[in-house]
N, C-alpha and C positions, 0 to 999 in steps of 0.2 A: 513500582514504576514511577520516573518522574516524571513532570511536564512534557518536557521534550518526546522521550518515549510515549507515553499517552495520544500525543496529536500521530504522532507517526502512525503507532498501533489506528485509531482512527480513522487515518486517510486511507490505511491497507485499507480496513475491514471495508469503507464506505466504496473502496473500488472494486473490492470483493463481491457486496448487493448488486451495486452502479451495473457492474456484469456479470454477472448471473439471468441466465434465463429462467429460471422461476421467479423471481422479484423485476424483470423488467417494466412489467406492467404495473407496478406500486407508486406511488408519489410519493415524491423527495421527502412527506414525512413520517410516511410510512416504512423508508430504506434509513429514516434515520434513526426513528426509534428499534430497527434492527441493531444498526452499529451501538448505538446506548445498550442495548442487551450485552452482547458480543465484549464490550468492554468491562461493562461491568462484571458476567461472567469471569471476564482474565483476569480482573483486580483480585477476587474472588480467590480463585483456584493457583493464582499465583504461578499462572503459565508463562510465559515466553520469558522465563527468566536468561535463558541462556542467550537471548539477542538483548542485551541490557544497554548497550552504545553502537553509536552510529561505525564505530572503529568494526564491529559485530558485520557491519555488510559489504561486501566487493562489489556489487550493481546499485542503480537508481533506473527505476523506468517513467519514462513519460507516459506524463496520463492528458484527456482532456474532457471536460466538461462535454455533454451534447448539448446541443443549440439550444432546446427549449428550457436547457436544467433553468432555475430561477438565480443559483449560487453557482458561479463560474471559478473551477478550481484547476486551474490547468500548473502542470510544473511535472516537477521533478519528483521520486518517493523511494526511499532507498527496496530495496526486496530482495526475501532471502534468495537464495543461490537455488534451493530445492524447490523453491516454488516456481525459478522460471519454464520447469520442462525439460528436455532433452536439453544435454550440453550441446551437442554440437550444432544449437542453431544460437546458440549465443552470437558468435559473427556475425552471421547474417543479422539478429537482431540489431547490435550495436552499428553493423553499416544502415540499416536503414531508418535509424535514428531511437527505436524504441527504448534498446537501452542503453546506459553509458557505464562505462566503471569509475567507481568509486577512488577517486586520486586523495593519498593518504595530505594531510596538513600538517605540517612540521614549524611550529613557534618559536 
């Protein structure tokens, strides 16, 4: 994995803990040294080879920090396609702003 991928991989995992209702009640350093598991694990095992570039994902979803977090990470995160759930509420997702598709960049 390079740089790029790593924070990516990252910010999934951290919104992965972030929501999860068994780690809700953990502090932000306690959901961090999860995602430091979780990554290190992937380096490891040499998992998510097959998403290896941003060209790899058709969505992005919005994410936002909760109020009290201490580190405010709101934006944008690409995500795979299988992980959003049923296809057919992707519309409605993208209408109500969660997620957006991925417009290709052509140089």
């Amino acid at each position: 994995m390079n740089l790029e991928e790593i924070i990516m991989a990252s910010i999934a995992e951290f919104l992965d803990v972030e929501v999860h209702r068994d780690t809700e009640s953990l502090d932000l350093g306690s959901k961090v040294e999860i995602v430091q598991k979780r990554i290190t694990d992937k380096l490891k095992n040499g998992r998510n080879r097959s998403h290896n570039s941003l060209g790899d994902y058709e969505y992005e979803m919005f994410f936002s920090s909760n109020p009290n977090d201490m580190i405010k990470i709101d934006g944008w995160v690409p995500i795979q396609t299988d992980k959003i759930g049923t296809m057919d509420k992707i519309s409605e997702y993208i209408e109500i702003g969660l997620l957006r598709k991925i417009e290709p960049v052509y140089s």
